[in-house]
PQR file of N, CA, C, O and H, with PARSE charges and radii, in Angstrom:
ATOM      1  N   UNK A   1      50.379 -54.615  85.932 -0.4000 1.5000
ATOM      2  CA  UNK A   1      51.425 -55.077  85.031 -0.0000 2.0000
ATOM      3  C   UNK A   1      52.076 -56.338  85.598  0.5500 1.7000
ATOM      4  O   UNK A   1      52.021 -56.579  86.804 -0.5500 1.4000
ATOM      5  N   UNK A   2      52.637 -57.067  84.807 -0.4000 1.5000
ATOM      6  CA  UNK A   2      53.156 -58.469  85.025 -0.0000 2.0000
ATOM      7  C   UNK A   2      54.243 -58.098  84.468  0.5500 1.7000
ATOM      8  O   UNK A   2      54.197 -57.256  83.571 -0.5500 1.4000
ATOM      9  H   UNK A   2      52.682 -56.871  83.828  0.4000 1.0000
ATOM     10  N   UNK A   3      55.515 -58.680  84.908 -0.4000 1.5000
ATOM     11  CA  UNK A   3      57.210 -58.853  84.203 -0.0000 2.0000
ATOM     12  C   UNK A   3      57.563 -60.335  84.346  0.5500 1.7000
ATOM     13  O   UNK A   3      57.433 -61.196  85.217 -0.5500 1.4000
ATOM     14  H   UNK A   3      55.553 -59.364  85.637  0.4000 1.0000
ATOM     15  N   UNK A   4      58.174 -60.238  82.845 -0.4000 1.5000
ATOM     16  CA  UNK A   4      59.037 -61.211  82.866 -0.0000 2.0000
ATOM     17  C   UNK A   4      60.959 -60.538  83.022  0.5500 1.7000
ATOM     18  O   UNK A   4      61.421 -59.574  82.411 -0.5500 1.4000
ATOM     19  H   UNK A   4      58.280 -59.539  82.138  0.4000 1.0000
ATOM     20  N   UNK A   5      61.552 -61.260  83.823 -0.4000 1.5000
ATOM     21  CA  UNK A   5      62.835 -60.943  84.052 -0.0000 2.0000
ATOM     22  C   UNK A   5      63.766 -61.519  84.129  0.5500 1.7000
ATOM     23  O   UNK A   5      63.615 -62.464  84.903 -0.5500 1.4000
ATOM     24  H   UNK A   5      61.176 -62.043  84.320  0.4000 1.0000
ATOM     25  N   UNK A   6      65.239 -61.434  83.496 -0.4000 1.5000
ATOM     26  CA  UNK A   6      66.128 -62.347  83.185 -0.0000 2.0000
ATOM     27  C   UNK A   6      67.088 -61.702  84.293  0.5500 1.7000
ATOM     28  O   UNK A   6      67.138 -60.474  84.371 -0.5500 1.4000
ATOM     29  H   UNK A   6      65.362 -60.667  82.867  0.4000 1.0000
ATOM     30  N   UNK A   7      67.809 -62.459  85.102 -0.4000 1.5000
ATOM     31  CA  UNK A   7      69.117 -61.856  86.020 -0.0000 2.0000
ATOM     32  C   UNK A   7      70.116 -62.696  86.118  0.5500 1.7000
ATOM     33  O   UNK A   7      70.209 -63.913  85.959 -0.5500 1.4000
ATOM     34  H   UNK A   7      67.768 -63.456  85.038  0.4000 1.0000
ATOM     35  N   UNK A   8      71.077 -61.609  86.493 -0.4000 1.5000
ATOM     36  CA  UNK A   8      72.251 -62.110  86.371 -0.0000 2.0000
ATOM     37  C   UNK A   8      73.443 -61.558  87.009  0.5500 1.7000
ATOM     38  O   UNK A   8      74.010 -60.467  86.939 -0.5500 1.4000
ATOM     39  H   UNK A   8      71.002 -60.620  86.623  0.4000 1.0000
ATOM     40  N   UNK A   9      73.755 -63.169  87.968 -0.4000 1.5000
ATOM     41  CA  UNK A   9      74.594 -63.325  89.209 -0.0000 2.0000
ATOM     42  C   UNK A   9      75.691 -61.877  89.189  0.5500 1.7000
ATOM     43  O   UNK A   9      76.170 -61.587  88.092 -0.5500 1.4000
ATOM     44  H   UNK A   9      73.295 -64.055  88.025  0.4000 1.0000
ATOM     45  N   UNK A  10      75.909 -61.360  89.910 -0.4000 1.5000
ATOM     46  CA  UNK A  10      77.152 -60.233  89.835 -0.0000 2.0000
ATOM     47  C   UNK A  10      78.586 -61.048  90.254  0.5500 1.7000
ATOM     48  O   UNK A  10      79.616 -61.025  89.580 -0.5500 1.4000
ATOM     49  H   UNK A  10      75.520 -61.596  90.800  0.4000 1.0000
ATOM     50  N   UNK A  11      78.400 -61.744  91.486 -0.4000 1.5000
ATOM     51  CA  UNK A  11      79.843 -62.701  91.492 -0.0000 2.0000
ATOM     52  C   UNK A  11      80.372 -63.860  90.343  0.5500 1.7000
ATOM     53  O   UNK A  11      81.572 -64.100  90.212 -0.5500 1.4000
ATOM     54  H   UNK A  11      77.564 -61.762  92.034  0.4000 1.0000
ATOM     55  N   UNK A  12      79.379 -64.506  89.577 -0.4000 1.5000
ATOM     56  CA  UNK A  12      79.631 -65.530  89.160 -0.0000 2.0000
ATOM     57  C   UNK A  12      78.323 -65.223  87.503  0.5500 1.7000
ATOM     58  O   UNK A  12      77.325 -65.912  87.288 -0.5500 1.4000
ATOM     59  H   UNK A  12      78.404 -64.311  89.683  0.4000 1.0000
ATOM     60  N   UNK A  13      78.807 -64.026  86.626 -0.4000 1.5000
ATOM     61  CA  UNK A  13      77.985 -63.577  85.763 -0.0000 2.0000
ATOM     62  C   UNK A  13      77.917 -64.736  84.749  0.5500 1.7000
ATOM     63  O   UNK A  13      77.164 -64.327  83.865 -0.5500 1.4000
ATOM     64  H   UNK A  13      79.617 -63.466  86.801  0.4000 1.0000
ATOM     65  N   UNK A  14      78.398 -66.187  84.387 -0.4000 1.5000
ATOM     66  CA  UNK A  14      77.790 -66.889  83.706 -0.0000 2.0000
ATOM     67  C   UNK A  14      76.384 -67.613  84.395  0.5500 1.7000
ATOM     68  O   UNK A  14      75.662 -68.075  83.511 -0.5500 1.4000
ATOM     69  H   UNK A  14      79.010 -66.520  85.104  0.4000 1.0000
ATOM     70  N   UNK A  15      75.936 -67.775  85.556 -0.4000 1.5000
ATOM     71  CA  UNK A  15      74.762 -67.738  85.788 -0.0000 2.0000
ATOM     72  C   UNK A  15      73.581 -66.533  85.940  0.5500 1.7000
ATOM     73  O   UNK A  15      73.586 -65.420  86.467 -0.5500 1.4000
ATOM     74  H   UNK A  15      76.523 -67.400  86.274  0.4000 1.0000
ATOM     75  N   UNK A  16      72.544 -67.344  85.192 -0.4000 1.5000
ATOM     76  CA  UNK A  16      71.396 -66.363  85.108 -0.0000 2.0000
ATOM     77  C   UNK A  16      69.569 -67.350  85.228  0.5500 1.7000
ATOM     78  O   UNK A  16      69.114 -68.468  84.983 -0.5500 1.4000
ATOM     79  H   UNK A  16      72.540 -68.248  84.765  0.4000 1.0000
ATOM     80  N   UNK A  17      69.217 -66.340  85.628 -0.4000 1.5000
ATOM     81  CA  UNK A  17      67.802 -66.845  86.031 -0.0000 2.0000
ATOM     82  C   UNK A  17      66.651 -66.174  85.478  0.5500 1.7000
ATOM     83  O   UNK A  17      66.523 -64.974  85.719 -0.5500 1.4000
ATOM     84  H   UNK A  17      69.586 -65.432  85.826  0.4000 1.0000
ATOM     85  N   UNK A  18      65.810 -66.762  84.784 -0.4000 1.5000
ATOM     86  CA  UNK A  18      64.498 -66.105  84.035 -0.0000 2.0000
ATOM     87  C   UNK A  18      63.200 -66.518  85.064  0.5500 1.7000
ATOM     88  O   UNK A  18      62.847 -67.629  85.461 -0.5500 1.4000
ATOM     89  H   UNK A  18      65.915 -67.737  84.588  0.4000 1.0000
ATOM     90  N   UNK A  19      62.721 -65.366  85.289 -0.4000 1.5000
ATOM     91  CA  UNK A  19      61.439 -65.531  85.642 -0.0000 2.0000
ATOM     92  C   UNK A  19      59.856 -64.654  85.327  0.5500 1.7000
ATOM     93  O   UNK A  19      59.549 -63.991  84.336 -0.5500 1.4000
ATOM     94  H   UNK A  19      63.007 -64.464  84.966  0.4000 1.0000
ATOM     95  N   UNK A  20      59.204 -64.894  86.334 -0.4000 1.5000
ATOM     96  CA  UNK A  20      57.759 -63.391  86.505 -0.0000 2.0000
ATOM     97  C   UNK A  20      57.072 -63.491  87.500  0.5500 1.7000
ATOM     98  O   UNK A  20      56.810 -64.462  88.210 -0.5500 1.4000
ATOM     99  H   UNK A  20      59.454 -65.432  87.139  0.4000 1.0000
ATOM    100  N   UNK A  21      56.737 -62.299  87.546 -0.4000 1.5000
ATOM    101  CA  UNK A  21      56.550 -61.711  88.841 -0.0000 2.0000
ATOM    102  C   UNK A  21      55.028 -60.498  88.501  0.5500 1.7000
ATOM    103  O   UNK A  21      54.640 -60.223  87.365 -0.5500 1.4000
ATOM    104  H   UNK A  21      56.950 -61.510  86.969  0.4000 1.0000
ATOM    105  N   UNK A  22      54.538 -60.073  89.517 -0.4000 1.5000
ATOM    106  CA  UNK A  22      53.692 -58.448  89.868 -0.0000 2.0000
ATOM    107  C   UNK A  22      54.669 -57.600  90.278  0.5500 1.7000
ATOM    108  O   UNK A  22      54.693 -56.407  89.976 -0.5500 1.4000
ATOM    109  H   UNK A  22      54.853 -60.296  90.439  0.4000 1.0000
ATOM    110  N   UNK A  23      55.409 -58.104  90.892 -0.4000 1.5000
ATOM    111  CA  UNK A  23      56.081 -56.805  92.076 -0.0000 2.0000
ATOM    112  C   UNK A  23      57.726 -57.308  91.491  0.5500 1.7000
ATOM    113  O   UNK A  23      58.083 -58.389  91.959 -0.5500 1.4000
ATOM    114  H   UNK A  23      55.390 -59.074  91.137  0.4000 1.0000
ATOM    115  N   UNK A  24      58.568 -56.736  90.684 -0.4000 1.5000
ATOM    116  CA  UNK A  24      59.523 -57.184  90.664 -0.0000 2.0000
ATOM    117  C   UNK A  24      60.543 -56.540  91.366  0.5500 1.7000
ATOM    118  O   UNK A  24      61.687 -56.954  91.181 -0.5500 1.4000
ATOM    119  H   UNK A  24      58.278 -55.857  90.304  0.4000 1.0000
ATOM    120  N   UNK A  25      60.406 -55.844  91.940 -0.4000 1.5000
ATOM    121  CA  UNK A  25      61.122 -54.870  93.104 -0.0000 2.0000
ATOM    122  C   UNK A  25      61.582 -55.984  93.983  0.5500 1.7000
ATOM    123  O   UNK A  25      62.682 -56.535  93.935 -0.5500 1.4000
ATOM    124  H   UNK A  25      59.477 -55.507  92.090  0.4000 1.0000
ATOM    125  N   UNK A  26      60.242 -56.333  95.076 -0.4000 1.5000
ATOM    126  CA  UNK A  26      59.766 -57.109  95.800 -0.0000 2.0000
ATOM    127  C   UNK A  26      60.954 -58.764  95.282  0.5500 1.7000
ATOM    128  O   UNK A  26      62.006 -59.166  95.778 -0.5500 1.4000
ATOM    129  H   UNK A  26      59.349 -55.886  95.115  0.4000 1.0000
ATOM    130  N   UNK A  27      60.456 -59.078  94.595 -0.4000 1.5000
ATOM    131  CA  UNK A  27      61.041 -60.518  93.642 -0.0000 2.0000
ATOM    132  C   UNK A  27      62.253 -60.527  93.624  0.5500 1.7000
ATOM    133  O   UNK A  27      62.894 -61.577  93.678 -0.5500 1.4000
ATOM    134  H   UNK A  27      59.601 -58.751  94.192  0.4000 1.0000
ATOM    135  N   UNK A  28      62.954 -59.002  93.520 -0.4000 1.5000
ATOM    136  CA  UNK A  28      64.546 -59.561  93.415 -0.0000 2.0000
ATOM    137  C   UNK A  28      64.911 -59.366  94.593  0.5500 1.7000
ATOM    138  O   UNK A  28      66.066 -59.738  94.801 -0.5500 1.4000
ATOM    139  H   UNK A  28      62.434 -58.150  93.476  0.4000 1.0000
ATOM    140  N   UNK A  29      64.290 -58.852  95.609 -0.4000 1.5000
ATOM    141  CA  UNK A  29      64.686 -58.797  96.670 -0.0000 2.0000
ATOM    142  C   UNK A  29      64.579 -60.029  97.688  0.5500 1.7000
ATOM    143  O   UNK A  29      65.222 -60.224  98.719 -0.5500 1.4000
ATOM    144  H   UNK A  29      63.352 -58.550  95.441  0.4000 1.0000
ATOM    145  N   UNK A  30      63.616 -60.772  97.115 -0.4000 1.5000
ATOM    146  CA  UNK A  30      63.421 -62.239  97.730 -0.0000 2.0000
ATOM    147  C   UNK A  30      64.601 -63.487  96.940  0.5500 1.7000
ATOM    148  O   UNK A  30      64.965 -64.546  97.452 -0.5500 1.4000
ATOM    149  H   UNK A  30      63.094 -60.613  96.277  0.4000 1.0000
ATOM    150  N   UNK A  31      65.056 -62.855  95.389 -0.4000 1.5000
ATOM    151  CA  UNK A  31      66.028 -63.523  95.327 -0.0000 2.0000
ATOM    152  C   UNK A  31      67.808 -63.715  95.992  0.5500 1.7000
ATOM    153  O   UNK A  31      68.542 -64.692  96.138 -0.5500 1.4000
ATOM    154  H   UNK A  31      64.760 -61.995  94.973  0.4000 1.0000
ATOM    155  N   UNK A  32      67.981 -62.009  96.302 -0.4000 1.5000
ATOM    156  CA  UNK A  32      68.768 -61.717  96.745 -0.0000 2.0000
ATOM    157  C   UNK A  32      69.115 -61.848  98.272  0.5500 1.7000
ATOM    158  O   UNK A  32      70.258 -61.643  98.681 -0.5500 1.4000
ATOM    159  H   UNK A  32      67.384 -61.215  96.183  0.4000 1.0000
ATOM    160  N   UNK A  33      67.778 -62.299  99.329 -0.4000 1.5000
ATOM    161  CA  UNK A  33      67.936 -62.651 100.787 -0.0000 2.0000
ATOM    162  C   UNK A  33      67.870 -64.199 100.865  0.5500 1.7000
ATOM    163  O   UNK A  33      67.785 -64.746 101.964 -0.5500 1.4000
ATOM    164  H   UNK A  33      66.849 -62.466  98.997  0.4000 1.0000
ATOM    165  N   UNK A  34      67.902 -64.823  99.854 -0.4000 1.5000
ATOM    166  CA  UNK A  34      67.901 -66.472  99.898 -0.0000 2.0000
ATOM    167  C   UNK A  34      66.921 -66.878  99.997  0.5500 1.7000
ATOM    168  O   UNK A  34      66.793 -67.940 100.606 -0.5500 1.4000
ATOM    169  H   UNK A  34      67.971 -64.378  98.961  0.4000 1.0000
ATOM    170  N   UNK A  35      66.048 -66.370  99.572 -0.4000 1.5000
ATOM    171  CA  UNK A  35      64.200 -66.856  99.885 -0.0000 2.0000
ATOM    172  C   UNK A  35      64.177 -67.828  98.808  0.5500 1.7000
ATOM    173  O   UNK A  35      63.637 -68.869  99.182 -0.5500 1.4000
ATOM    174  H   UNK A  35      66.152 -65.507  99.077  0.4000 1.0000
ATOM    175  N   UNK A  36      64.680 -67.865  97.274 -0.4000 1.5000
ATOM    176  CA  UNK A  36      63.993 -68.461  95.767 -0.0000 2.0000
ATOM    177  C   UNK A  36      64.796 -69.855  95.618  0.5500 1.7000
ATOM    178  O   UNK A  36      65.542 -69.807  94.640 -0.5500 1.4000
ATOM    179  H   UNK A  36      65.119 -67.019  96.971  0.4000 1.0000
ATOM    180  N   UNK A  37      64.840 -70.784  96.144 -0.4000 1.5000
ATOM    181  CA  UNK A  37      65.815 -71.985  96.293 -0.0000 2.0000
ATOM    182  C   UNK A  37      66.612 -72.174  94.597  0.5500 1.7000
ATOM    183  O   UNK A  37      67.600 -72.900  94.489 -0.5500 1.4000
ATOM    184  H   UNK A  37      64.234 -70.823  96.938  0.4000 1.0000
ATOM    185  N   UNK A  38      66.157 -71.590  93.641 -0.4000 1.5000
ATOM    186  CA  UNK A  38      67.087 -72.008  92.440 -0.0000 2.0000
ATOM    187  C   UNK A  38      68.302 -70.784  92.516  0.5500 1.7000
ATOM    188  O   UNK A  38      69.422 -71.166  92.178 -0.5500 1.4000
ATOM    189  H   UNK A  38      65.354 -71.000  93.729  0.4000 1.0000
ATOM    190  N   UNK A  39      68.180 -69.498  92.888 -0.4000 1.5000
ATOM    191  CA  UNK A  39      68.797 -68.934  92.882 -0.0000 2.0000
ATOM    192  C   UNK A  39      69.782 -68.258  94.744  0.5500 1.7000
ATOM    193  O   UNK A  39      70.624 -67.361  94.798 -0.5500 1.4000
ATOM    194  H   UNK A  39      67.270 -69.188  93.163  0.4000 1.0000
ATOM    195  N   UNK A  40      69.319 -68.973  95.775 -0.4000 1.5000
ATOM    196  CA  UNK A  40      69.725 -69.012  96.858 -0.0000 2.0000
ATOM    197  C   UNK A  40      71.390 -68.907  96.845  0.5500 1.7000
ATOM    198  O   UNK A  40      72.051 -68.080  97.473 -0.5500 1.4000
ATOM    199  H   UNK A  40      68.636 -69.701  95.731  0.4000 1.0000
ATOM    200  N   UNK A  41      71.807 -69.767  96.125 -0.4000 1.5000
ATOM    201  CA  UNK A  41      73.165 -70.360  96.248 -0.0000 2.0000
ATOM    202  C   UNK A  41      74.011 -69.600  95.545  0.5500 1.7000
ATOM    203  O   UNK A  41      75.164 -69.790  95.931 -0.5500 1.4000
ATOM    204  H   UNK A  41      71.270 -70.439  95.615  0.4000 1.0000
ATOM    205  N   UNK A  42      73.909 -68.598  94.432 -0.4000 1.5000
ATOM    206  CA  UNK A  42      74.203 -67.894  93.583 -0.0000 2.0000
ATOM    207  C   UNK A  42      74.301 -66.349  93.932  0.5500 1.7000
ATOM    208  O   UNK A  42      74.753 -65.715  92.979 -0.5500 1.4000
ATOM    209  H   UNK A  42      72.972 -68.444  94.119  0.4000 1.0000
ATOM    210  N   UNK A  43      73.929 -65.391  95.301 -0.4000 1.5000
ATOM    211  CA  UNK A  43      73.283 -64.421  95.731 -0.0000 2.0000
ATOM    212  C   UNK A  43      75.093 -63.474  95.058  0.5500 1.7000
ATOM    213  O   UNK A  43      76.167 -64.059  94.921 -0.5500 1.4000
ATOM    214  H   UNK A  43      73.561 -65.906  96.076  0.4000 1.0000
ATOM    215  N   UNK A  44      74.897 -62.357  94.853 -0.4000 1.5000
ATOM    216  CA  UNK A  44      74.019 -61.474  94.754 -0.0000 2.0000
ATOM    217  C   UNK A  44      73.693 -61.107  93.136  0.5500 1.7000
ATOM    218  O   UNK A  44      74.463 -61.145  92.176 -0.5500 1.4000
ATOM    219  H   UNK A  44      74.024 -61.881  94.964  0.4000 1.0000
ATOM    220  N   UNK A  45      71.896 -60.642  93.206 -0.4000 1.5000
ATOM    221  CA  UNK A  45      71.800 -61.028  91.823 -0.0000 2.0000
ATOM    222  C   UNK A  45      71.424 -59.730  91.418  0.5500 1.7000
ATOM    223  O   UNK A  45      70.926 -58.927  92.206 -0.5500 1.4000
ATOM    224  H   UNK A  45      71.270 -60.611  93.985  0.4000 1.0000
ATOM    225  N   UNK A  46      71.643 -59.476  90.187 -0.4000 1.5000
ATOM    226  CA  UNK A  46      70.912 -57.741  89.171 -0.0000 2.0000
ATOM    227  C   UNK A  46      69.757 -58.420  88.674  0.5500 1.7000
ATOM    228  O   UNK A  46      69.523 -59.622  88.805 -0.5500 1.4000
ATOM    229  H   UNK A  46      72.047 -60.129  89.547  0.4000 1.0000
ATOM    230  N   UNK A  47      68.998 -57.504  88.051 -0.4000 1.5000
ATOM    231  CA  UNK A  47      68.419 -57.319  87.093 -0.0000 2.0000
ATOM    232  C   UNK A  47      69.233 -57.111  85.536  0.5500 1.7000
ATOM    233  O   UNK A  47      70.061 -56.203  85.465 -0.5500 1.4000
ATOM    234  H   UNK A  47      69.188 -56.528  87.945  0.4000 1.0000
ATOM    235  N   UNK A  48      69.049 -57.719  84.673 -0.4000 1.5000
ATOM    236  CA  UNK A  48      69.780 -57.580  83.375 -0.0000 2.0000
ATOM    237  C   UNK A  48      68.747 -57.168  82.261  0.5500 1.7000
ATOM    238  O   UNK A  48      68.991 -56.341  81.383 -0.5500 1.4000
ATOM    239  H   UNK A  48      68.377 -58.458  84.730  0.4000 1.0000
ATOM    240  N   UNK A  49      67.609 -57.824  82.403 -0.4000 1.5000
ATOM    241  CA  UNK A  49      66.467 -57.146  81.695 -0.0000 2.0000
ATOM    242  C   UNK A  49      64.737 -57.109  82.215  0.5500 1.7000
ATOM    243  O   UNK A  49      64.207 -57.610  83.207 -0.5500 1.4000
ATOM    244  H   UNK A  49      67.411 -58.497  83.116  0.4000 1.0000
ATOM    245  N   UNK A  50      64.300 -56.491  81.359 -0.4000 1.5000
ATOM    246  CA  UNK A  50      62.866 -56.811  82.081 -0.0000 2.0000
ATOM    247  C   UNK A  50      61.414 -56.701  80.909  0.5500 1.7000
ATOM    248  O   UNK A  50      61.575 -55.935  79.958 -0.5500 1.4000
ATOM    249  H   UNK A  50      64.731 -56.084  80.553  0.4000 1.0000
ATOM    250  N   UNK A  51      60.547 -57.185  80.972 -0.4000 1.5000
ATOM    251  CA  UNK A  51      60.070 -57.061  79.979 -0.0000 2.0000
ATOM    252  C   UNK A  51      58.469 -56.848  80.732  0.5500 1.7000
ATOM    253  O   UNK A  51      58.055 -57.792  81.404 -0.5500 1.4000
ATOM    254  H   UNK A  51      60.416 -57.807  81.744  0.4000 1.0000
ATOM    255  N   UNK A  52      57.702 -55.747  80.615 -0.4000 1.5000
ATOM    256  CA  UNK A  52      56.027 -55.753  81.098 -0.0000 2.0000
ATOM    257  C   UNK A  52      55.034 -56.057  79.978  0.5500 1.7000
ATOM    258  O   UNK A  52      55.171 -55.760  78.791 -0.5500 1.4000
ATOM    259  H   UNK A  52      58.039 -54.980  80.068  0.4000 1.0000
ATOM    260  N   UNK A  53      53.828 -56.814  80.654 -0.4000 1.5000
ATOM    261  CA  UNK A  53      52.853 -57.580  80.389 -0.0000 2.0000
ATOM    262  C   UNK A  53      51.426 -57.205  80.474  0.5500 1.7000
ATOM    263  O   UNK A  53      51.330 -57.167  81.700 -0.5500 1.4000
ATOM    264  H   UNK A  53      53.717 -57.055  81.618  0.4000 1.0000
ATOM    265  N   UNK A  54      50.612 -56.995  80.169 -0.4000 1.5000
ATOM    266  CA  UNK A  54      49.463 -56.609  80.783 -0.0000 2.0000
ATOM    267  C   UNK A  54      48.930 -57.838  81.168  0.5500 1.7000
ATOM    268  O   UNK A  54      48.192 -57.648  82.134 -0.5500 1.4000
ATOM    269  H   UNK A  54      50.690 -57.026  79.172  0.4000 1.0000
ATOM    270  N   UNK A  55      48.965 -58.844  80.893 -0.4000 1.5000
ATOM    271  CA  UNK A  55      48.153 -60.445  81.661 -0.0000 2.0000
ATOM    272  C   UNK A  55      49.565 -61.007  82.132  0.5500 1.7000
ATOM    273  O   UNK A  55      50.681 -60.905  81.624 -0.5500 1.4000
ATOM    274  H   UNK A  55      49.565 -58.998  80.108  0.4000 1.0000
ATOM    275  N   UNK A  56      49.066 -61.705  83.408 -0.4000 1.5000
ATOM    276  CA  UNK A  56      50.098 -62.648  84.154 -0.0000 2.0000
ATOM    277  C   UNK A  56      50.655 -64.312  82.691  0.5500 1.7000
ATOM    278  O   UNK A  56      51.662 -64.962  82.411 -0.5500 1.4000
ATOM    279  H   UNK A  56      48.158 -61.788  83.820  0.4000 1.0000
ATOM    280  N   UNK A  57      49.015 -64.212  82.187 -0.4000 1.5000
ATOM    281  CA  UNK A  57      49.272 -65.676  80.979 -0.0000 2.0000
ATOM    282  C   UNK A  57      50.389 -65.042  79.772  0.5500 1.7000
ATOM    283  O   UNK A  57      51.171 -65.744  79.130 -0.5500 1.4000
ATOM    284  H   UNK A  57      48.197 -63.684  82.414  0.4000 1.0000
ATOM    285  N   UNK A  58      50.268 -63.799  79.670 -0.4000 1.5000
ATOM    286  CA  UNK A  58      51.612 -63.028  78.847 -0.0000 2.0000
ATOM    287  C   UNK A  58      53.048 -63.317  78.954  0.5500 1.7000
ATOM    288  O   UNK A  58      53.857 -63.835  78.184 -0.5500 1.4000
ATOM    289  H   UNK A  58      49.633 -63.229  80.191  0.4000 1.0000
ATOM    290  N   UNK A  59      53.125 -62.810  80.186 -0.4000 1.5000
ATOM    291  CA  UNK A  59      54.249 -62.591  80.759 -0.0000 2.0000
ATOM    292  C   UNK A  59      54.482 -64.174  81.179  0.5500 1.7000
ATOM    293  O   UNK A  59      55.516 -64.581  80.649 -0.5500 1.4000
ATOM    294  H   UNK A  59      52.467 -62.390  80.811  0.4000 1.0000
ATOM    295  N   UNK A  60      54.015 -64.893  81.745 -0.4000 1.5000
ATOM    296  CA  UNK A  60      54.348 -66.826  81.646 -0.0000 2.0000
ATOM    297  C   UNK A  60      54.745 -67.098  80.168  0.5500 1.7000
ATOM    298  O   UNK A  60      55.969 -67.223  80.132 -0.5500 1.4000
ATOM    299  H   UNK A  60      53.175 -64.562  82.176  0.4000 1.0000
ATOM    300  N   UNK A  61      54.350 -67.197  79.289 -0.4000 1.5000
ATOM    301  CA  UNK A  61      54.319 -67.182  77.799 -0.0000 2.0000
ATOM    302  C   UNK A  61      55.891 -67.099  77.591  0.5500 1.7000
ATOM    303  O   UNK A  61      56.829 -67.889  77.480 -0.5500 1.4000
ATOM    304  H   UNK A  61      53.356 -67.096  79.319  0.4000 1.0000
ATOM    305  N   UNK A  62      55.685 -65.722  77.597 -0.4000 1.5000
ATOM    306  CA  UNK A  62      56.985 -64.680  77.191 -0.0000 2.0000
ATOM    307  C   UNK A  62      58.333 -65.775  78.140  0.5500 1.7000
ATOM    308  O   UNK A  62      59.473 -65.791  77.676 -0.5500 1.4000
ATOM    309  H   UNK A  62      54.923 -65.081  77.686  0.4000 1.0000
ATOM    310  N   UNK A  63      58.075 -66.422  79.149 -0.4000 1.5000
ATOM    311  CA  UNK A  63      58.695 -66.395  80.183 -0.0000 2.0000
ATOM    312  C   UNK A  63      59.558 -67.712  79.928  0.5500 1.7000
ATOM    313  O   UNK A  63      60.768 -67.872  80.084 -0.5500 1.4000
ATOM    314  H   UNK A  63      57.149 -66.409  79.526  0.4000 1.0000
ATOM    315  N   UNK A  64      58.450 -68.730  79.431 -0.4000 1.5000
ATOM    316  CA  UNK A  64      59.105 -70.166  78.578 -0.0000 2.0000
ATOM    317  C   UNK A  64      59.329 -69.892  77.653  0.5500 1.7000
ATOM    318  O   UNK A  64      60.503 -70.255  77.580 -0.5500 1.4000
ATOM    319  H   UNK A  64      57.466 -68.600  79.305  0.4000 1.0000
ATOM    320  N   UNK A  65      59.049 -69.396  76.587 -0.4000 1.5000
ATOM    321  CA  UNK A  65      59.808 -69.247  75.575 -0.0000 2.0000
ATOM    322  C   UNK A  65      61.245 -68.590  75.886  0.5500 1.7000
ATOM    323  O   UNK A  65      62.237 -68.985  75.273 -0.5500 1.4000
ATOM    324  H   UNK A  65      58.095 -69.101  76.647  0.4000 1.0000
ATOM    325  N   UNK A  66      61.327 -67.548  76.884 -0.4000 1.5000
ATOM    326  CA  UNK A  66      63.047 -67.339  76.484 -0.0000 2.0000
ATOM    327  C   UNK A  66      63.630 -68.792  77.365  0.5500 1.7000
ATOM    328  O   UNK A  66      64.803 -69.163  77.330 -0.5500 1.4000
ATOM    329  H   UNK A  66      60.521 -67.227  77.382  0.4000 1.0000
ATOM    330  N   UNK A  67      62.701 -69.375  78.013 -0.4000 1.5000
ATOM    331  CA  UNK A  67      63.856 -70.431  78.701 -0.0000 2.0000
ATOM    332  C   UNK A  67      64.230 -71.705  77.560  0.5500 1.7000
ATOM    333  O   UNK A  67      64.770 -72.758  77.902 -0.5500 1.4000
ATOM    334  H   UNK A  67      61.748 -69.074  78.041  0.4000 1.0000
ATOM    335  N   UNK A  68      63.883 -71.418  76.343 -0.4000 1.5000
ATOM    336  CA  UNK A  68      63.858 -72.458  75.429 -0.0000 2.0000
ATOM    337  C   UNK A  68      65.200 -71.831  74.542  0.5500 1.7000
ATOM    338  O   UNK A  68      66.150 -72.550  74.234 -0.5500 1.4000
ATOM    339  H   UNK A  68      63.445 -70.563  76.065  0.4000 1.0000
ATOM    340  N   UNK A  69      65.135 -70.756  74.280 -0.4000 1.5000
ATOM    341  CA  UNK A  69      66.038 -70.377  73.777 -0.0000 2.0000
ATOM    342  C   UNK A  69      67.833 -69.810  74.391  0.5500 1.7000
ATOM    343  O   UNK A  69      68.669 -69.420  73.576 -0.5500 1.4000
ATOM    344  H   UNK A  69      64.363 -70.172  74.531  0.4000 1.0000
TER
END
């Protein structure tokens, strides 16, 4: 499975970050130790939604389109 996932900052909840991932466990946990440089500066982050994929080209898809909207 592939996810696409939208999060969102707990200190400062008008920022949020869309992405995808395999392992999204893994992913927010690399966002949350300062590993992801767009979201480094922003720490500590939730999960707000999540959406699974069966192809990685799905879940990319899925992934620009919500950044358009």
């Amino acid at each position: 499975m592939f996810y696409t996932y939208i999060l969102r900052n707990i200190s400062h909840p008008d920022q949020r970050y869309i992405g995808s991932t395999a392992d999204l466990k893994s992913r927010l946990a690399k966002h949350n130790a300062g590993e992801v440089p767009h979201t480094s500066k922003f720490k500590p982050w939730k999960v707000e939604a999540y959406f699974a994929f069966e192809t990685k080209e799905k879940a990319a898809a899925f992934e620009a389109y919500l950044k358009t909207v």
